[in-house]
C-alpha positions as CSV (number, residue, x, y, z in Angstrom):
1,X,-17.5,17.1,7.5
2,X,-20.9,15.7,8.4
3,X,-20.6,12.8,10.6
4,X,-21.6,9.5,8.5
5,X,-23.6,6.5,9.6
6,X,-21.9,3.0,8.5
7,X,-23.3,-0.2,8.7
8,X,-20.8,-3.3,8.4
9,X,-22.1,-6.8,7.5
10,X,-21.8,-9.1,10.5
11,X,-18.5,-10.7,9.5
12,X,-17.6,-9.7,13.9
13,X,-14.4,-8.2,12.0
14,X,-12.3,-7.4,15.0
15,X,-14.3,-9.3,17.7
16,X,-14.2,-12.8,18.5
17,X,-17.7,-14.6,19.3
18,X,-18.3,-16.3,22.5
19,X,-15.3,-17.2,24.7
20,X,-12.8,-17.5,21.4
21,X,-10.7,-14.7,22.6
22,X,-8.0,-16.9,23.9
23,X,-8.6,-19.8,21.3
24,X,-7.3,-16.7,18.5
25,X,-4.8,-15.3,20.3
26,X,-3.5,-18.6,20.9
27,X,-3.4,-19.4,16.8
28,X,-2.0,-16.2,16.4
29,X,0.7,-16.9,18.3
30,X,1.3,-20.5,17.0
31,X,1.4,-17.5,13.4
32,X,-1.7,-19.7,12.2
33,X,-3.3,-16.4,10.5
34,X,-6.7,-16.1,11.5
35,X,-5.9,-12.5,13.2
36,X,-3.9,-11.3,10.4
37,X,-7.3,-12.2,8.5
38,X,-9.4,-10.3,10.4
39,X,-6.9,-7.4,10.6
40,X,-6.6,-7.4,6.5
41,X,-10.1,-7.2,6.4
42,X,-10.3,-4.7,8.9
43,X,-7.7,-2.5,6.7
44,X,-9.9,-3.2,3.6
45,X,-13.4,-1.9,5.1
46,X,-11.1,1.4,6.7
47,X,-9.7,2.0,3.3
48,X,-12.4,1.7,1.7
49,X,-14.7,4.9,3.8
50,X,-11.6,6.5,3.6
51,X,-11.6,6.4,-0.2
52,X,-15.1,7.5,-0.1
53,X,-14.2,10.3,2.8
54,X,-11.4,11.8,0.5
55,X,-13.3,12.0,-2.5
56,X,-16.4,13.6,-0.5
57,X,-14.0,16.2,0.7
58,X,-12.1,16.5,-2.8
59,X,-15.9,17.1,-4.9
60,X,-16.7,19.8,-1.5
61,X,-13.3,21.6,-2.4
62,X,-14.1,21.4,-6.1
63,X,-10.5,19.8,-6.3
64,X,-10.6,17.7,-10.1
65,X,-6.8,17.1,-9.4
66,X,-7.4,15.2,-6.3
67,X,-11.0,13.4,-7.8
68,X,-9.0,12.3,-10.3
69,X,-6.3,11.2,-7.9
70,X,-8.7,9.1,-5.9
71,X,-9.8,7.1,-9.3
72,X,-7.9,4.3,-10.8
73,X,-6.5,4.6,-14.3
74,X,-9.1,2.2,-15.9
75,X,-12.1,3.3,-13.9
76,X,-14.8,2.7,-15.1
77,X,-18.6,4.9,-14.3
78,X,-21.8,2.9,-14.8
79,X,-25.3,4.5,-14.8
80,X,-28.3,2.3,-13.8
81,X,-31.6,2.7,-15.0
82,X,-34.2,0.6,-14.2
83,X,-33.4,-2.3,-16.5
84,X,-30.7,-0.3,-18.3
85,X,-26.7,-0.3,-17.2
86,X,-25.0,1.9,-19.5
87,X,-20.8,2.9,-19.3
88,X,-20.9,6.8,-18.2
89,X,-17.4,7.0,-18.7
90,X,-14.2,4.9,-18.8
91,X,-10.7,6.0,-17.7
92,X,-9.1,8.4,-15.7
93,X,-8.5,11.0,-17.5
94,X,-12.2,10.8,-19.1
95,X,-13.6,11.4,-15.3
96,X,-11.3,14.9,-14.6
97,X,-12.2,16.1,-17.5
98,X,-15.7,15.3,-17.2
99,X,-15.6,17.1,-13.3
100,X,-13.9,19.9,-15.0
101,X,-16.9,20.6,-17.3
102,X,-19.0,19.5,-14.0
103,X,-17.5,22.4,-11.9
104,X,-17.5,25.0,-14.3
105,X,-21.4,24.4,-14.7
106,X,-22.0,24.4,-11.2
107,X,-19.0,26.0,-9.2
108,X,-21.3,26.0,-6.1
109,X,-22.0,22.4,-6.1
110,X,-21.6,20.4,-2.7
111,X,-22.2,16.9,-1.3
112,X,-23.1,14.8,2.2
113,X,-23.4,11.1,2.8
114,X,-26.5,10.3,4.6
115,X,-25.5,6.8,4.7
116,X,-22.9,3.9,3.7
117,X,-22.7,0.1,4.2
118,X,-20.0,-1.9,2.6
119,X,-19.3,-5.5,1.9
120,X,-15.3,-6.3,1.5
121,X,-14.5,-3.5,-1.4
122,X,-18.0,-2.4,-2.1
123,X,-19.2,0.6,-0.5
124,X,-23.2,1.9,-1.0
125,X,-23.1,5.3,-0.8
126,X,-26.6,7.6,0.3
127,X,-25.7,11.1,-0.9
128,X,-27.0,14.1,-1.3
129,X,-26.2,16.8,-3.9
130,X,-27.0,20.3,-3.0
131,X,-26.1,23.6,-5.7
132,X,-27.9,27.3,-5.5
133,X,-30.9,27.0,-8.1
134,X,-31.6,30.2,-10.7
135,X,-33.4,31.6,-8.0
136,X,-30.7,31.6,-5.6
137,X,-32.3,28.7,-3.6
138,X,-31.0,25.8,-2.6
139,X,-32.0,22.4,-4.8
140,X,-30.6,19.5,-3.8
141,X,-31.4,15.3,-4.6
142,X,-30.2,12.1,-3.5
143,X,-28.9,9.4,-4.9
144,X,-27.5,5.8,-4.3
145,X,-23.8,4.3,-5.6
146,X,-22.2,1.2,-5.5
147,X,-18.1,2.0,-5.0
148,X,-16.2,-0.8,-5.8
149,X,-12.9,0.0,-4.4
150,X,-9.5,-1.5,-4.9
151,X,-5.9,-0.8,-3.7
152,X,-7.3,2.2,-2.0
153,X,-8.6,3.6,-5.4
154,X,-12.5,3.8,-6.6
155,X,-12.3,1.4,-9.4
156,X,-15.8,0.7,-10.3
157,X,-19.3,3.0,-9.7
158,X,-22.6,2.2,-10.5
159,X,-24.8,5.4,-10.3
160,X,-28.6,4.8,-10.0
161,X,-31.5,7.8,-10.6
162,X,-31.5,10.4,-8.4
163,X,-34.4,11.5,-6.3
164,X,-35.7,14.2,-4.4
């Protein structure tokens, strides 16, 4: 799997500024919470490139059963369009079937991240969509997403225009 870049907010998840080591270990101790804090939040930003890896690595494999998997029931696919958000498709079951009809188009199809940053449960997403053209070469285009994941499932996407 290609090697992603991420770039985190500056929330110092998992670092204490200054000298504060010994001031939050010291509440954590005393079971104040701060450290459980940063650790939930730590958990949430892992989970959520996880998410993102597994479904990469499910779309490479061509595996719909394991898409789908990654997807909650009422997920919910947005396309963005200059001034225009539209509903791609809603549900589950709507998004297998709609990889189904995906792969069977384009078995060849494969994906990369160039990029991802994420904020709490929202992950941006540069990819890049590569498939064997009529030709036999290669085409591929990028695009951007907005993952909005929850409970370790992609609940929300927003899909903007793809480019070269």
């Amino acid at each position: 799997m290609k090697r992603v870049q991420a770039v985190r907010g500056r929330s110092g998840v998992g670092r204490a500024p200054g000298n504060c080591g010994l001031l939050l270990a010291a509440v954590a101790l005393l079971g104040m919470g701060p450290m459980q804090k940063a650790t939930e939040r730590a958990m949430v930003i892992r989970g959520a490139i996880e998410t993102i890896e597994a479904q990469l690595t499910a779309f490479n494999a061509g595996d719909v059963a394991a898409l789908a998997a990654n997807v909650a029931p009422d997920f919910i696919w947005y396309a963005v369009d200059s001034d225009r958000m539209s509903i791609e498709l809603r549900g589950r079951e709507a998004f297998q079937m709609s990889m189904i009809r995906y792969f069977d188009a384009v078995p060849a199809a494969r994906a990369e991240i160039d990029a991802l940053a994420q904020t709490g449960e929202f992950v941006a997403v540069r990819e890049r969509a590569f498939w064997p053209g009529e030709d036999g070469q290669e085409i591929s285009q990028a695009s951007l997403a907005v993952y909005q994941i929850r409970d370790g499932l992609i609940y929300r996407v927003w899909y903007y225009p793809a480019a070269e």
